[in-house]
N, C-alpha and C positions, 0 to 999 in steps of 0.2 A: 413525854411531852416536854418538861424539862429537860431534857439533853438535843431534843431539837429544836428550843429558840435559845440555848447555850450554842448551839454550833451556829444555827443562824446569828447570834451578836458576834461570835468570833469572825466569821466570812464577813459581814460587814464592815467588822475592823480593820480586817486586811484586807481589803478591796478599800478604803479611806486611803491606807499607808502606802497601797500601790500608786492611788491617785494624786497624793503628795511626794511620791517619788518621781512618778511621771513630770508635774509640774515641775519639779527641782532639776531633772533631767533634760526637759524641754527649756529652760532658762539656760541653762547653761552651753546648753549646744546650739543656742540661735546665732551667740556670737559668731561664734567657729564656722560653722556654715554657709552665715552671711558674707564671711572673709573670702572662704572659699569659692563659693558663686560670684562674686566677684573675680578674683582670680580665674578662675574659668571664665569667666565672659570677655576678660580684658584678652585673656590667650586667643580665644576665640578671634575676639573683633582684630587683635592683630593678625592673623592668619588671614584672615577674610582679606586686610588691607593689603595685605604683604602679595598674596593671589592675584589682586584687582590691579594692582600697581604698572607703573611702563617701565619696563626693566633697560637698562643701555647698558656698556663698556662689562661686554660678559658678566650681566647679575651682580656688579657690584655698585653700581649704582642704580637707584630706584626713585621715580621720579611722582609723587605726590599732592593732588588740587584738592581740595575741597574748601567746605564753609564754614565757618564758626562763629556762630551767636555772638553779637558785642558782650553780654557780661560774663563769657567765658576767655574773653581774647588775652584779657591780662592774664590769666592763669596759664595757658598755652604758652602765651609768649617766653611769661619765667620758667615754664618746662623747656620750653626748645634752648632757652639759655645754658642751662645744665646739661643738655646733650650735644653732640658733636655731628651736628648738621647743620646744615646750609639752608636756611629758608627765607621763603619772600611774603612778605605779607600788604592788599592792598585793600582799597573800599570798593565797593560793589560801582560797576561804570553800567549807564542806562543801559545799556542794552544786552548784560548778564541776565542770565536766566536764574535769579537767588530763589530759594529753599527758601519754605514761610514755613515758621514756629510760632505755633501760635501762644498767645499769653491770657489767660483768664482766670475768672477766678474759678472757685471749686464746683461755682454755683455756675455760671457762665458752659464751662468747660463739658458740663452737661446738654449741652446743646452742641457741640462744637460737629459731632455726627452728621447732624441737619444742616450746619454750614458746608461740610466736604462733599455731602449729597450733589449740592450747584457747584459749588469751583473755591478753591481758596484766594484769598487775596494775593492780589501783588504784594513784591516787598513793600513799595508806598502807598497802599492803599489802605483804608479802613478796614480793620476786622466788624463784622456783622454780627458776628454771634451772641454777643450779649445782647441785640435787638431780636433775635428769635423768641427770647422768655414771653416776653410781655403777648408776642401773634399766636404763639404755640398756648399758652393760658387761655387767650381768647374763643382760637378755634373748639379748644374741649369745655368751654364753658356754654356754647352756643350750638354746640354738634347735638 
């Protein structure tokens, strides 16, 4: 009976030492990982853009539109400075079709489902969303 709750303390012990390994293992490879998914998703999304793009003067030049959030612009812009391209940048004219991002908070953003259900806002319109909280609490208070 003594040599099998000695072997059961030992198996315990190392099943602890594996699981503090595991955790030391998992720490240290979250970095690396994260690095790399990234790298992989940047490769990615450039391939995707490089595919989608209008190609002119035999594929060597490549001709590029899209949108970019105001609090991203200044960053873009100092990247396109460090690369050797040609770009134009302007502000959205009435009657562009702009990409709505929405912005809420974490609590907000829980509802944001419920908004995309009807239609998203225009670029200048009011987002809705955070007024779903208060109708969505009422209807399941009252249901």
């Amino acid at each position: 009976m003594k040599a099998l709750s000695d072997a059961e303390n030992q198996l315990k012990e190392k099943a602890e030492a594996l699981k503090k390994e595991l955790v030391t293992l998992a720490n240290n490879s979250i970095p690396t990982l994260t690095k790399a998914r990234t790298i992989l998703q940047n490769q990615f999304d450039f391939s995707e853009v490089r595919l989608s793009s209008d190609k002119h003067a035999d594929d060597k030049l490549m001709v590029l539109e899209g949108w970019v959030p105001k609090e991203n612009e200044k960053n873009l812009l100092a990247y396109l400075e460090t690369t050797h391209v040609y770009f134009e940048g302007k502000d959205p004219e009435k009657e562009d079709k702009v990409p709505v991002k929405l912005k809420n908070t974490s609590f907000a953003s829980l509802f944001e489902s419920i908004g995309t259900l009807f239609s998203l806002p225009n670029y200048k319109e009011l987002d809705l969303t955070p007024f779903f909280a208060p109708f969505f609490a009422f209807s399941l208070a009252f249901a």
